[in-house]
C-alpha atoms as a printed R data frame, in Angstrom:
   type eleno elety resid chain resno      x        y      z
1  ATOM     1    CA   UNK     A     1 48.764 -201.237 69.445
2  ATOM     2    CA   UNK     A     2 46.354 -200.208 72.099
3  ATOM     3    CA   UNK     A     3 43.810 -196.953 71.689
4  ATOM     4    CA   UNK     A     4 45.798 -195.079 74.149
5  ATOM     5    CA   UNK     A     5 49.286 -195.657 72.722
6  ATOM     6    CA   UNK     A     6 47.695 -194.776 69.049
7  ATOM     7    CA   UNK     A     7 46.604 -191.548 70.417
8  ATOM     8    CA   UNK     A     8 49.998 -190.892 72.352
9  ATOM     9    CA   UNK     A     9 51.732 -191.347 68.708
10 ATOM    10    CA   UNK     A    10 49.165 -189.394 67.008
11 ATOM    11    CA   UNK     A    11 49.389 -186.428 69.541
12 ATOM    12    CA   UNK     A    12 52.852 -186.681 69.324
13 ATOM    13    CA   UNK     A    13 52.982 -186.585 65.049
14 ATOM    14    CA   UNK     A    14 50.445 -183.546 65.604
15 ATOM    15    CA   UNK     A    15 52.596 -181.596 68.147
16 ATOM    16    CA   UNK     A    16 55.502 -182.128 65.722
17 ATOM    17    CA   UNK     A    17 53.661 -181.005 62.471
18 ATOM    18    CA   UNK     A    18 52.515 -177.878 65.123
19 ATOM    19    CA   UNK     A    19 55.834 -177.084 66.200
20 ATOM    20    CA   UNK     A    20 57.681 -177.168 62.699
21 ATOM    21    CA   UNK     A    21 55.029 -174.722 61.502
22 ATOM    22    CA   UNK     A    22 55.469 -172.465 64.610
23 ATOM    23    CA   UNK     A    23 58.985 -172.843 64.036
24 ATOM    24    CA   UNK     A    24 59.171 -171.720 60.552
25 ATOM    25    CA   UNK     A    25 56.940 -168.840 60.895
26 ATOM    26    CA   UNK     A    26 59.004 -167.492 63.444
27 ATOM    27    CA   UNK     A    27 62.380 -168.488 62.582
28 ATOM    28    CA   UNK     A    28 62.405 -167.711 58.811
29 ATOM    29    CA   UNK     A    29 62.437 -164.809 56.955
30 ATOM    30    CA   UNK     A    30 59.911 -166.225 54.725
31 ATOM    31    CA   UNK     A    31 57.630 -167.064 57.481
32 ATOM    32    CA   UNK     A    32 57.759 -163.679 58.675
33 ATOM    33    CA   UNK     A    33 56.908 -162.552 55.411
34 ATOM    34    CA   UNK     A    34 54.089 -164.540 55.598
35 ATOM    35    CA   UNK     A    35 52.975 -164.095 59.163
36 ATOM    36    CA   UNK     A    36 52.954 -160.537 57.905
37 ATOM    37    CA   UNK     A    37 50.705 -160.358 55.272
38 ATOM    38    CA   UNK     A    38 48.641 -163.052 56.893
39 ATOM    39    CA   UNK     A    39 48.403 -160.256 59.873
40 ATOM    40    CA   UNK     A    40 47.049 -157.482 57.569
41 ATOM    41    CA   UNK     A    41 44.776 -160.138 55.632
42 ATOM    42    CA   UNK     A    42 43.171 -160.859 59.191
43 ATOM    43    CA   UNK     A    43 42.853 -156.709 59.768
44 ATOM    44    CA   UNK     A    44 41.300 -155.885 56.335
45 ATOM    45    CA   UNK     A    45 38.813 -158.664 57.189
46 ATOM    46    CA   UNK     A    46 38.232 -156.837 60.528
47 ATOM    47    CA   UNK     A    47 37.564 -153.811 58.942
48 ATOM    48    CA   UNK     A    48 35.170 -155.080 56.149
49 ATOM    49    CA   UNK     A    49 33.583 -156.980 59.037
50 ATOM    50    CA   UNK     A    50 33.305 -153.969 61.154
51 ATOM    51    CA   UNK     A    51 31.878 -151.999 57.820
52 ATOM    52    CA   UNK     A    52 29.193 -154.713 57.146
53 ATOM    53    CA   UNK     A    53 28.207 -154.422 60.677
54 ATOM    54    CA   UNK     A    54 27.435 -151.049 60.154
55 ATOM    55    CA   UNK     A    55 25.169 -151.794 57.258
56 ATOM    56    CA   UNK     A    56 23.503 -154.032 58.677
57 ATOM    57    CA   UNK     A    57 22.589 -152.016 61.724
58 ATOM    58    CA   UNK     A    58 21.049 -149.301 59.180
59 ATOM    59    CA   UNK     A    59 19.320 -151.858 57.240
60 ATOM    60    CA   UNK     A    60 17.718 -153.025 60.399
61 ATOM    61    CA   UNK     A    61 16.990 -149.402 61.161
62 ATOM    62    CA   UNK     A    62 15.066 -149.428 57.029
63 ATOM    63    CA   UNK     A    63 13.438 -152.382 58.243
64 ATOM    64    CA   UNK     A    64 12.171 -150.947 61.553
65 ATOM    65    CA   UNK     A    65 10.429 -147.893 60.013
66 ATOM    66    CA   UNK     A    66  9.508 -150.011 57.356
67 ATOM    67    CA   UNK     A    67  7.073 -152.497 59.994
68 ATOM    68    CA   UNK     A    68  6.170 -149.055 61.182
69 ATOM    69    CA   UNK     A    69  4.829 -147.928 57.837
70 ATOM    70    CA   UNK     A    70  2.761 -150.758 57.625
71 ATOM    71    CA   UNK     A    71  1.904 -151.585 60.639
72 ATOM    72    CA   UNK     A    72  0.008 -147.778 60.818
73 ATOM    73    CA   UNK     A    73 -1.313 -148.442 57.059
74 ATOM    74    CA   UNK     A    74 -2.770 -151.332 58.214
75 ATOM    75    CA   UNK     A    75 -4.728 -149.556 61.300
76 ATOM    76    CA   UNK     A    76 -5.180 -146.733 58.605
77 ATOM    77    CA   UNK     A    77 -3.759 -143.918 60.438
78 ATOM    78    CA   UNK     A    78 -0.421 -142.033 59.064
79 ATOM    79    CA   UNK     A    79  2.674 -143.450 60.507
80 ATOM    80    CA   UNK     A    80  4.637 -140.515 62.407
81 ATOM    81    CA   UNK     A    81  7.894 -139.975 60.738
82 ATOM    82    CA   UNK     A    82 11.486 -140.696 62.368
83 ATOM    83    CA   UNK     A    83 13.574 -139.186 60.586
């Protein structure tokens, strides 16, 4: 078999596997089950993902006034307060 009919066969097998899944996810009640609660899976991830960034933007805020601190101890004046 030549390289170009093995990958016409294999993109063929991997359309098929593709569409069966498609199919059953949308043509099932089970699959819409499961598209379901893969759907609000995906949005609590969002969310939590959303929340972290959130942290992380006020740890990096910490971390900021932090450098500041030091950065004035070291030039021993008083670092001016931001908050």
């Amino acid at each position: 078999m030549s390289r170009e009919s093995t990958r016409l066969w294999a993109g063929i097998g991997l359309g098929a596997v593709v569409g069966s899944v498609v199919g059953y996810l949308v043509f099932t009640e089970q699959g819409r089950r499961t598209v379901s609660s893969l759907q609000r899976t995906v949005d609590d991830v969002a969310q939590a993902l959303g929340e972290s960034q959130s942290v992380v933007r006020q740890l990096s805020g910490v971390a900021e006034e932090g450098r500041r601190v030091v950065e004035a101890f070291r030039r021993g004046r008083t670092a001016p307060r931001t908050w």
